[in-house]
C-alpha positions in Angstrom: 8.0 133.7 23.8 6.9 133.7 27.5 5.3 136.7 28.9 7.6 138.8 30.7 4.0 140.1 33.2 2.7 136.9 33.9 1.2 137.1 37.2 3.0 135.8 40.2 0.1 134.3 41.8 -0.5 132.2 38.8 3.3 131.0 38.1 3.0 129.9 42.1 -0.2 128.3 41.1 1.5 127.1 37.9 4.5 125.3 39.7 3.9 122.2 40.4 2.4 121.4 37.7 4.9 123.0 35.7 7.3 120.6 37.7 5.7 117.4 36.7 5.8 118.1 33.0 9.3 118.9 33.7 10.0 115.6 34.8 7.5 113.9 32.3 9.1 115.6 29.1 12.1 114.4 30.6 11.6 111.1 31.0 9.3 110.6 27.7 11.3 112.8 25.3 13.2 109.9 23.5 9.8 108.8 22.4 9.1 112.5 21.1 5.5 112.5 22.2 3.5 115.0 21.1 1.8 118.2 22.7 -2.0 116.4 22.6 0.1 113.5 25.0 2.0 115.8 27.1 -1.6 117.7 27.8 -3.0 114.7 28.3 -0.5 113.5 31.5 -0.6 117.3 32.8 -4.6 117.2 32.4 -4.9 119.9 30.4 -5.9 121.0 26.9 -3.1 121.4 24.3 -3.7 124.9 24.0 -3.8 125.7 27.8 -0.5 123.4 28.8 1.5 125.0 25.6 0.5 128.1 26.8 1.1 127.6 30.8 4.9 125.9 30.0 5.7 128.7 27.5 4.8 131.5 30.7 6.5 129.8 33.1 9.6 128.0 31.7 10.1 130.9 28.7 10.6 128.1 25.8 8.1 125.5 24.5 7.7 122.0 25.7 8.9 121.1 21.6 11.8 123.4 22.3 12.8 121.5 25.4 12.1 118.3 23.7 14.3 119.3 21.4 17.3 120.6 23.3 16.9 117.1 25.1 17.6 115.0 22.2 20.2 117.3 20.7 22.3 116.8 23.9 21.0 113.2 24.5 20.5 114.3 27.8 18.7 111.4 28.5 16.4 111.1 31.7 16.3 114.8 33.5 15.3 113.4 36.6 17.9 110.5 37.2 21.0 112.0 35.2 21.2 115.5 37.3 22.1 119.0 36.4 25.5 118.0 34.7 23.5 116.6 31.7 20.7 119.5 32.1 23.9 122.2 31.6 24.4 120.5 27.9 20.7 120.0 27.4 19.5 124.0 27.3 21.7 125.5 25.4 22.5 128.5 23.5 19.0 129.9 22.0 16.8 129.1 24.2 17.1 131.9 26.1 13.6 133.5 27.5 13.0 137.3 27.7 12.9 137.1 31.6 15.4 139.1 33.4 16.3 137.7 37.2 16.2 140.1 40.3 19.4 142.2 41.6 20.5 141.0 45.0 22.7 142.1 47.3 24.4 141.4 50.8 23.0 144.0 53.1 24.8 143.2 56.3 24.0 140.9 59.1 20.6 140.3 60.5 21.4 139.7 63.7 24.1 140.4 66.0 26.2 137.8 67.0 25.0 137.9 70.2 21.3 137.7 69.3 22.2 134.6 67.2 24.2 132.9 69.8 21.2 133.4 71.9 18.8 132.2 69.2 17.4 135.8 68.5 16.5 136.7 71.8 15.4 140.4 71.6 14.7 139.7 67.6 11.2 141.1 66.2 11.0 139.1 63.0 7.8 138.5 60.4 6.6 135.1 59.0 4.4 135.0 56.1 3.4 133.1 53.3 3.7 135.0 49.7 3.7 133.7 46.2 7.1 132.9 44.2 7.7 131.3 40.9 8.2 128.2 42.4 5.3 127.7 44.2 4.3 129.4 47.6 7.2 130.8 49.6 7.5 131.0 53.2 9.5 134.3 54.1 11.5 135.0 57.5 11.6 138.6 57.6 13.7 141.1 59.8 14.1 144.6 60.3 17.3 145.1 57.6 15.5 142.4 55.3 14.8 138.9 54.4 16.8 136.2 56.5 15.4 132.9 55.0 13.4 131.5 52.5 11.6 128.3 52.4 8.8 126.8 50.1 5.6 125.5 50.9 4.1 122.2 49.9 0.4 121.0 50.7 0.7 118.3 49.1 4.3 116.9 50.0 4.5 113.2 50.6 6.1 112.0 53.5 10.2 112.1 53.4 11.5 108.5 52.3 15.3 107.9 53.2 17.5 110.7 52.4 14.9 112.7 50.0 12.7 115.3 51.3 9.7 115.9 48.7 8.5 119.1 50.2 7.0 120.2 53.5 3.6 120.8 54.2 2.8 125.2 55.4 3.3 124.0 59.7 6.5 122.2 58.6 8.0 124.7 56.5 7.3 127.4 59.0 8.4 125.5 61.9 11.8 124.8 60.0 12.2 128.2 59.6 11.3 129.4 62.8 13.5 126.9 64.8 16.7 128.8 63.7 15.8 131.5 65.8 13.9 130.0 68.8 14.0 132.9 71.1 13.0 135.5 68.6 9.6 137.2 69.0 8.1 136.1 65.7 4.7 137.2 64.2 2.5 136.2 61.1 2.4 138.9 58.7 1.3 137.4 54.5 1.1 141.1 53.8 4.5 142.4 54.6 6.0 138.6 53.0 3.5 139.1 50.0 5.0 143.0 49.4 8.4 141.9 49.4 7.8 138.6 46.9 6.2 141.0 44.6 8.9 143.9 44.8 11.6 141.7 44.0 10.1 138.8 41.6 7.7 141.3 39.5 9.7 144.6 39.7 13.1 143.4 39.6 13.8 145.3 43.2 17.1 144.7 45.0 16.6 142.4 47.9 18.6 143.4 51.3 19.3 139.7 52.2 20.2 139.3 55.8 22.7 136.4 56.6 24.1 135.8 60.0 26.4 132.0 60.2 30.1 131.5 61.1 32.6 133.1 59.2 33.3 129.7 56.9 29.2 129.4 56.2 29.3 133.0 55.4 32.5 132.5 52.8 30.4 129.4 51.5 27.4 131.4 51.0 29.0 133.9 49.2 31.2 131.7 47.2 27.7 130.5 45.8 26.8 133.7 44.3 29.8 133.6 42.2 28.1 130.6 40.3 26.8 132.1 37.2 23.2 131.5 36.8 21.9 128.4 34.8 25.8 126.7 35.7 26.1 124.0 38.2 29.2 123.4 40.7 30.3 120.5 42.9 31.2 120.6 47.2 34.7 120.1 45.5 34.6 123.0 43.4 33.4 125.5 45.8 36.1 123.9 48.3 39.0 125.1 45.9 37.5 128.5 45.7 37.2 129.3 48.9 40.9 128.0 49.7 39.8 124.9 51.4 40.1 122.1 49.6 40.4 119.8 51.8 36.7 120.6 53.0 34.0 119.0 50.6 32.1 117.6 53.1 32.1 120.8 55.7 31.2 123.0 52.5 28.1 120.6 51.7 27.5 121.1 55.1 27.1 124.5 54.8 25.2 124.7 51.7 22.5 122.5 53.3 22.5 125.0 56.0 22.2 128.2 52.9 19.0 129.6 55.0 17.7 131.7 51.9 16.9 129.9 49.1 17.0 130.7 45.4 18.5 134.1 46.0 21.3 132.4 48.2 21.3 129.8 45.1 22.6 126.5 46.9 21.0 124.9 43.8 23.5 125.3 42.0 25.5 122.9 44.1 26.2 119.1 43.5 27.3 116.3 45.1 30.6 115.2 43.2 29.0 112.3 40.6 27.2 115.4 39.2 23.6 114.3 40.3 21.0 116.0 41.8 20.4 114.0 45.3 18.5 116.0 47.8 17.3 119.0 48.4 16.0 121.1 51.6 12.7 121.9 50.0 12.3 119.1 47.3 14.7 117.7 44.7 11.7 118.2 42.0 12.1 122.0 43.4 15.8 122.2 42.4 15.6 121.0 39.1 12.9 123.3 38.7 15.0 126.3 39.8 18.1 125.1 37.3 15.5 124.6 34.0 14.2 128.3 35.2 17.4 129.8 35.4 18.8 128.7 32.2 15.5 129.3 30.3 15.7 133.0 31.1 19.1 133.9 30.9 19.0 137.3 29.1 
């Protein structure tokens, strides 16, 4: 059973490599190998990946193996989040609990907004999360984006982003509000990661979009964790169905992620496609999610 304390700095440190087994075990568990070969591709000892993938995912790499087959889930990466819905199911649940959240009330006023947050004193800083190192956006009345760092990202090829590097993910963030006197503050982002992913705070989550990318953002929260939901889908619930592609639109635009879980969103064939901050990243987040569902 994972450990409910494991530190946040190492399940940041843990991520990526927790991502690549993710996609190994998924692409290799047909041929059931073994925890010496799964090790082995992670570069690990047995003892130290069983041990890592247990902390971070809250069920063993056997149990996953396992809830692979018995859905014949087939290949995680390539078949999407439908098939990863049928794959993790009932009893493999970890002891993990996920954070409260709640709307606090717009960030900005719509005139600083329009005016790309002139007049706006916000903080950017870098702070650990359990999907690797976060880049936080953060205002007076709370956090108003959330973006994810990645060193090691390989350039973007077509339609797929694989990450951004610390410069890029910052600069992505900090274009949405261009006039806005930003400053670089770790501290303050590192206080905030730690209230809310190791003490199970409530986040005040600042959003400020047009009325339709506010409905769409909320419509997202209704999404029960570990569950996945087409443009379609969310379309009907918010009374527009007629507007797949403007409510993909405004998922893509979702400026907080994980909390604001655009995720949980799919293109209509059910697959994963991209993702703002890595498609690796999102079926990261879903495996989590369903894996510690109390």
């Amino acid at each position: 059973m994972a450990d409910t304390f494991y530190p946040l700095d190492d399940r940041a440190r843990a991520y990526a490599r927790m991502a690549k087994a993710l996609e190994w075990l998924g692409d290799t568990w047909q041929d059931w190998p073994g925890l010496d070969a799964a090790a082995r591709a992670m570069g690990l000892s047995p003892h130290h990946f069983q041990r890592e993938f247990t902390r971070w995912a809250g069920i063993s790499p056997k149990q996953f193996q396992g809830a692979l087959a018995h859905a014949a889930a087939g290949d995680l990466l390539r078949q999407g989040a439908s098939v990863l819905d049928a794959s993790l199911e009932a009893g493999l649940s970890g002891p993990g609990r996920l954070h409260d959240l709640f709307i606090a009330h717009e960030g900005l006023t719509p005139g600083e907004a329009k005016a790309g947050g002139k007049g706006a004193d916000l903080i950017l800083g870098k702070a650990p999360t359990p999907f690797g190192m976060g880049a936080w956006l953060i205002g007076p009345r709370g956090l108003i984006a959330l973006g994810f760092i990645d060193e090691d990202a390989a350039p973007r090829t077509g339609f797929e982003h694989q990450g951004r590097r610390e410069e890029d993910a910052f600069a992505n963030l900090a274009s949405r509000y261009p006039a806005a006197s930003i400053r670089r503050d770790d501290a303050t982002a590192e206080r905030m990661a730690r209230d809310v992913f190791e003490d199970g705070a409530p986040l005040p989550v600042c959003l400020y979009g047009t009325p339709f990318r506010r409905q769409v953002w909320r419509a997202l929260l209704d999404i029960p964790a570990g569950e996945t939901c087409t443009y379609g889908r969310l379309a009907a619930a918010i009374e527009a169905p007629k507007a797949s592609r403007a409510v993909g639109a405004a998922v893509g635009a979702n400026p907080i992620s994980w909390f604001i879980p655009c995720h949980r969103a799919l293109a209509a064939d059910g697959r994963l496609h991209n993702y703002h901050w890595g498609v690796a990243r999102k079926r990261a987040m879903l495996v989590y999610e369903r894996a510690h569902l109390a």
